[in-house]
N, C-alpha and C positions, 0 to 999 in steps of 0.2 A: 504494500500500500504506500503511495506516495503522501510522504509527511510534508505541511507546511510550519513554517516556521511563526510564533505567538504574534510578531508584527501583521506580516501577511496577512495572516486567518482574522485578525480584529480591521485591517482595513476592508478587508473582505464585506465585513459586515455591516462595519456603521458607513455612513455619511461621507463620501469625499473629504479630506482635510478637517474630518471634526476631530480626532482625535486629539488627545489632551494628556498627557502621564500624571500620574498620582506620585513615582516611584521617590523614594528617596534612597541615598545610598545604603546599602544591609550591614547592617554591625559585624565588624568582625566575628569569627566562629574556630579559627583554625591558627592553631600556632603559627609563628612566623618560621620558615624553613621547612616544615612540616610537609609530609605526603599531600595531606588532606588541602594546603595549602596551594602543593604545585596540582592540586585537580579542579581545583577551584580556578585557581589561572587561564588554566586548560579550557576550562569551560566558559568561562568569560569568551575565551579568543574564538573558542570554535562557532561561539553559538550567537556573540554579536550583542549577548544581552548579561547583567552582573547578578542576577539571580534565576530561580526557576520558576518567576511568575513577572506579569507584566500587569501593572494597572494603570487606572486612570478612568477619564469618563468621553463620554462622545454623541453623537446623535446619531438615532436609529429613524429613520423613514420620519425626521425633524421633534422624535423625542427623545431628551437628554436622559441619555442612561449611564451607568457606573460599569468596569467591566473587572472581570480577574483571569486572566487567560496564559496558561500553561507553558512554557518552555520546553520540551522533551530535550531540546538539544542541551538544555545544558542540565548535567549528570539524570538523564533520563527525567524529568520536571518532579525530581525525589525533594521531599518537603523536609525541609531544616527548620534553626530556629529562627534564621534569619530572613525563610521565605514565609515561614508564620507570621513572623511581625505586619510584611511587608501586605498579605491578605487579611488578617486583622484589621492592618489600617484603614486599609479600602474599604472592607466592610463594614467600620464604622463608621468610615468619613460618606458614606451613601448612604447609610443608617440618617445620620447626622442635618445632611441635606435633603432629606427624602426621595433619594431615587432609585428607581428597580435597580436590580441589579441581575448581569449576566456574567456566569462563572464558564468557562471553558476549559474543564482539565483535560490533560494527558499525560499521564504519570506513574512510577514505577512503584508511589508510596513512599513510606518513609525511607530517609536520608540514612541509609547504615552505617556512614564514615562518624553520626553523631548520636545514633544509638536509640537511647532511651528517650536521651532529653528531648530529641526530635520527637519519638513517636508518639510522646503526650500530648504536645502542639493538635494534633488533630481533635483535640478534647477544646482545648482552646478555638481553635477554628470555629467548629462546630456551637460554640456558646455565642461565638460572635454571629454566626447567621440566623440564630435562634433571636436574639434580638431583632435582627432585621426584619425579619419576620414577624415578633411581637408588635414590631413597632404597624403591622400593616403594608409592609412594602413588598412588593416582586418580587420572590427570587427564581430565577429560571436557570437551567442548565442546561450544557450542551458538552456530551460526553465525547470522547475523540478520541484517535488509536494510536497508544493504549491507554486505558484508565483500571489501573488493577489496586491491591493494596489497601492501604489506610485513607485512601484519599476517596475510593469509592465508596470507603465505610463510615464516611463521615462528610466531608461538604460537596462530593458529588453525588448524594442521593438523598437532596435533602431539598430539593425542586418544588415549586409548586406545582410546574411542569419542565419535563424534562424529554428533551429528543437525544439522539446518538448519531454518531457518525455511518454512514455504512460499512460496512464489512468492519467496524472494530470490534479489537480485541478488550472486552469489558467481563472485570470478575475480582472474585476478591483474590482468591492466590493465583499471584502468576502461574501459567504454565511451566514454565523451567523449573519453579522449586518444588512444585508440585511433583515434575518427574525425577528432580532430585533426592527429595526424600520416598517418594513410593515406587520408585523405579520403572516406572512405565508412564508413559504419554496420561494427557488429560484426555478425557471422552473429546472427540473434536466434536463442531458443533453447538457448543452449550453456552461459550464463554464470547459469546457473541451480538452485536445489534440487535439484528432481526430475531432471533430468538430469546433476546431478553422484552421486545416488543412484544414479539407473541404470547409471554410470559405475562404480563400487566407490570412488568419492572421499568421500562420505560414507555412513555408515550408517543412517539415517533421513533419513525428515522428518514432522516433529512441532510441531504446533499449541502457541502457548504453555501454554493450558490443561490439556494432555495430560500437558507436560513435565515438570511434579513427579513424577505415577506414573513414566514410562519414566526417568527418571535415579534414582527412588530403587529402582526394580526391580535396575537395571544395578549400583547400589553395593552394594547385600544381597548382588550376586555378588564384586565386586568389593575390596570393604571385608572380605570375609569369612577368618576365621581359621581354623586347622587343626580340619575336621570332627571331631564326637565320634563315641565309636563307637557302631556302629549293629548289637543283636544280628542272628545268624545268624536267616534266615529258611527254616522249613522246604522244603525241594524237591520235588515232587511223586514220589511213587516210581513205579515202573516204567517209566519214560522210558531205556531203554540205549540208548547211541548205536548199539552195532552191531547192530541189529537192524532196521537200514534198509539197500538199498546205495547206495552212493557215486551213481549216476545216481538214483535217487529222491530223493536230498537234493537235486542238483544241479536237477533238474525244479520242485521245490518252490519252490527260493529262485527260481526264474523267475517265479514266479507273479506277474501285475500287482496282484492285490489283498493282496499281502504286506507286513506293517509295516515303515515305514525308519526314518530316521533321524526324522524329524520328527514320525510316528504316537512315537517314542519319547518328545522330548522333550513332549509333546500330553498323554502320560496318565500319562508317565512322572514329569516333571520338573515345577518353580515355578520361580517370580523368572526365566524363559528372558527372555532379552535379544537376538534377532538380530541380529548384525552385517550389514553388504555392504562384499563385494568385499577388496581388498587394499588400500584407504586410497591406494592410488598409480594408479590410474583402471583399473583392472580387474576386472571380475567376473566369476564363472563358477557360475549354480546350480548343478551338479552336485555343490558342493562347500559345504556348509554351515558355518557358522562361526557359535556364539551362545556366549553365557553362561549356566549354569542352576547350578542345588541340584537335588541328587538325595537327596530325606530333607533333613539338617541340612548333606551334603556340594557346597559348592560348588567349580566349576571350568570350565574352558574346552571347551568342546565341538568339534567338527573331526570333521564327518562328511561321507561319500557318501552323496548323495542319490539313491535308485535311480532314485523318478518322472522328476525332473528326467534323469536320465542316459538313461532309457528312452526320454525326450520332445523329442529333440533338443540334449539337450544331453551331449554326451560330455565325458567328464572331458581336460582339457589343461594343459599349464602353468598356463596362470594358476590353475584351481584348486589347484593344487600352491603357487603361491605365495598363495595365499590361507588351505592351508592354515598355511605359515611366519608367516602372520602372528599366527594364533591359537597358533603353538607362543612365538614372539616376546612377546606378551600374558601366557603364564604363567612364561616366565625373568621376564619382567621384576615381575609381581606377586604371584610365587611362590605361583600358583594352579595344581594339579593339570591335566595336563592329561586327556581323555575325547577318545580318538580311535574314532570307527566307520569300519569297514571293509565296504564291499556296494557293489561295483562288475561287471560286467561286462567292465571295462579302460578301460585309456585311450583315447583317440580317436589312430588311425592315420591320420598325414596328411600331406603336406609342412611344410603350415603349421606342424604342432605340430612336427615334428624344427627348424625353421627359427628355435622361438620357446623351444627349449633344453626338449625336454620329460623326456628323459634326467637331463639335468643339474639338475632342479626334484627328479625321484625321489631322486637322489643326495642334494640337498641337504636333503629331507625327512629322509630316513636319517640323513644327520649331525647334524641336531637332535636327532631323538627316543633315538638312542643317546647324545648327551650330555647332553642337559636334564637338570636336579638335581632339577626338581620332581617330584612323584610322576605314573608315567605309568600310564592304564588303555586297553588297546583292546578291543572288541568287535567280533568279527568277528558282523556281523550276517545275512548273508546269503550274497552272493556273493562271492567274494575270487579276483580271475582280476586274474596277472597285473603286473607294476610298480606299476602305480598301487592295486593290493592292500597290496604287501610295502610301498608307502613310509608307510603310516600303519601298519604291524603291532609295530615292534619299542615294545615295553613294558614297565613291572615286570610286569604282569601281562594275560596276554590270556585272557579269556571267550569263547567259541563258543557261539552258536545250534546247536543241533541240528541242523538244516539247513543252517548253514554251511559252506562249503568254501574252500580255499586250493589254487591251480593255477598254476602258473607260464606257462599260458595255458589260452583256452576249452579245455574237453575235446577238442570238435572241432578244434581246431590242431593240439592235439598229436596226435592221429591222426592228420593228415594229414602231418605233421613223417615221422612215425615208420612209417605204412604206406600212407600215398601215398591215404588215403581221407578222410574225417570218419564213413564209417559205424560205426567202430569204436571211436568217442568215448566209452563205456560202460566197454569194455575197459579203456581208458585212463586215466580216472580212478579206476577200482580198482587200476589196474598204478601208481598215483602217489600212492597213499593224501591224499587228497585230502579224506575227509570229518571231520567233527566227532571220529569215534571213535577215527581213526588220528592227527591232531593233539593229542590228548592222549594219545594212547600215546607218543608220538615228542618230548614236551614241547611243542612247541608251542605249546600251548593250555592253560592250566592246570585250568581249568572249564567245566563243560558249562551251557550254558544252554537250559533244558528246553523243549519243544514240544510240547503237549497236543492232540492229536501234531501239529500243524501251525500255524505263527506263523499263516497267513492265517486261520483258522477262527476263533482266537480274540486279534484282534488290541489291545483292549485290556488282555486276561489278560496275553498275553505281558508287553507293554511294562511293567507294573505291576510283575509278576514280575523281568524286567531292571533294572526302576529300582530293586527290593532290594536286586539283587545288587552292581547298582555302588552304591551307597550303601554298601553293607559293605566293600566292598573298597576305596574310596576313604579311609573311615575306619582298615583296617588299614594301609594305606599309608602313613599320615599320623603312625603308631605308629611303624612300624619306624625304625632306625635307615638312615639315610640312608648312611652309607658300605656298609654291609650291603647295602642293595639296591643300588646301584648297581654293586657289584660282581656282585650277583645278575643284574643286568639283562645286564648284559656276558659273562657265562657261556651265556644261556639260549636259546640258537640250539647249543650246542656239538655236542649230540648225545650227550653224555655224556662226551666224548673229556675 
């Protein structure tokens, strides 16, 4: 693989002549005459640069961001005490000033020529982007070949979003000491981009060239401030929700060619940023996780994916903790969260009882009824079920006209209840289940309209939906926060 060097790869990215250095000279580390001394020299001369990191700040697509970008050329970009200081500073000095910040390693880990005292430094590091983070700022990364070691186990996997290089080499023990001490090769294969992609370990992977647009897309969401308001947009009239019954909506949201989550964010939404997986090696299509703006309103997206749930992939823990992660993303960058809801249920299985899939529902719930940030769901289709109710409780929830809420498939409870499924009709009118009776019953505060059926007209719809959450994410963003969140805590009561 052809390496570039830390200058190169950061003009790559930001802004023609915005670059700015942060760096100041690195405190001595190495006796004078010393080995460690004439390798140091060495690596000075070879690599063009007096440490194994570069900083400073610069503009990305005309927004001023903070960088910290790897050296390998000099002593493979292995982290000393004096390349700690030097990304500490940075980290703070962005902390400091309020700006995102993009870290780019490539690195062998820690510095062996200084042992120990190096390898604690990454404890240090690591406190330093945890404030950056507390503080509500950016952190992004952009993993590059190679990233092995202490440096992957501590401030390169500590992203809010995180892409890779292709074809790098990404892992915690290098290969060579790996075959060093077990005397045989690494599994090939494993310690790689695309398979830590596929993994949910990282979020992309992304060509140097690409990676200005996809990181400046990702901070328009991310950088972004409390949306303005966005007038009411008229609703088509004659759309009453009771003038369907509860099995004809339920027939409907079955339909294969019905818009989801992804036809939404497609016609609906700009600046979308997809994430994968849970950042901790898990993935689960069924359960979408991106960044977008709807209108000028940006925020965290956390959807079921019907196709994917349709197509072998039923929803299980891990999506559930996939979606904690996106609920996790907006406490922490006090971005709005956008939960959709259109599911079928969750995947009945050993495995998933075995992998706490109970316990993921529960613990969805307790996020979304505490989170401070402003919450919106869309129940978009089908809502059957736990893995329904654990993305439902909201400040505010929207209904598809054809959407429904059940505390299982219709046909369950049929069979719960009269020992059949043919009676599944009955059942979902005896359990007021559809669009009309969730907003009679609170539930559901608004109706979101269907001319007369989302499949017919699947980009009207989503256009239409991306109105409406753009407006409601905006009035959200108004109200006063103790207000609603007192609001939010009341609005399952039932009026009681």
């Amino acid at each position: 693989m052809t390496r570039i060097g830390a200058r190169e790869l950061i003009d790559r990215i930001l802004d023609a002549g915005s670059r700015t250095s942060w760096d100041a000279p690195p405190r001595p580390v190495a006796a004078p005459g010393s080995a460690y001394a004439a390798e140091l020299a060495a690596a000075r001369e070879r690599s063009g640069c007096d440490e194994a990191v570069i900083t400073g700040e610069g503009l990305l697509r005309g927004r001023r961001v903070a960088f910290v970008v790897s050296e390998f050329g000099f002593l493979a970009g292995s982290i000393g005490r004096a390349t700690a200081d030097r990304i500490v500073a940075a980290v703070e000095r962005a902390t400091a000033e309020g700006l995102p910040l993009l870290a780019a390693p490539s690195s062998g880990g820690t510095r062996m020529q200084e042992g120990t005292a190096a390898f604690v430094q990454m404890a240090r590091i690591t406190a330093a982007v945890m404030r950056h983070r507390a503080a509500g700022l950016p952190y992004t990364v952009y993993l590059r070949h190679p990233t092995t070691g202490g440096v992957l186990a501590s401030w390169g996997s500590l992203g809010h979003v995180t892409a890779a290089e292709p074809g790098a080499l990404i892992g915690f023990l290098g290969p060579r000491v790996y075959e060093a001490l077990h005397g045989e090769p690494f599994p090939p294969g494993v310690q790689v981009a695309e398979n830590l992609a596929a993994k949910g370990l990282v979020d992309a992977v992304v060509g140097i060239d690409d990676l200005p647009e996809v990181a400046a897309r990702a901070l328009a969401v991310l950088c972004a401030g409390d949306p303005p308001a966005v007038p009411p947009a008229p609703e088509p009239s004659g759309d009453v929700p009771g003038e369907v019954s509860a099995w004809e909506s339920i027939e409907r949201s079955r339909r294969p060619d019905r818009p989801g989550v992804r036809d939404l964010l497609r016609y609906g939404a700009r600046d979308v940023t997809v994430l994968s997986g849970t950042g901790e090696g898990e993935a689960e299509p069924g359960l979408l996780l991106a960044l977008a703006r709807f209108g000028e309103a940006a925020c965290v997206v956390v959807g079921q994916d019907r196709l994917s749930q349709r197509t072998g992939h039923p929803l299980g823990p891990a999506g559930l903790r996939v979606a904690r992660r996106g609920m996790r993303l907006s406490r922490e960058l006090g971005l709005p969260l956008l939960t959709v809801v259109d599911t079928p249920g969750a995947v009945l299985s050993a495995e998933a009882e075995e992998r706490g899939l109970a316990g993921e529902i529960a613990r969805c719930l307790a996020e979304l009824t505490t989170l401070a940030v402003p919450t919106l769901c869309v129940l978009l289709g089908e809502g059957t079920g736990g893995a329904a109710l654990a993305l439902l409780p909201a400040d505010r929830v929207l209904c598809a006209r054809h959407g429904w809420l059940s505390p299982l498939p219709p046909e369950g409870a049929s069979a719960i209840v009269h020992r059949t499924t043919e009676r599944a009709a009955e059942m979902a009118r005896a359990q007021g289940v559809r669009s009309a009776d969730l907003l009679a019953a609170g539930i559901a505060d608004r109706l979101l309209p269907e001319c007369p059926d989302a499949a017919e007209e699947p980009q009207e719809f989503c256009a239409r939906a991306a109105v409406m959450i753009a407006e409601e994410l905006a009035a959200l963003a108004a109200a006063d926060p103790a207000v609603r969140m007192a609001a939010r805590g009341r609005r399952f009561d039932g009026g009681a």
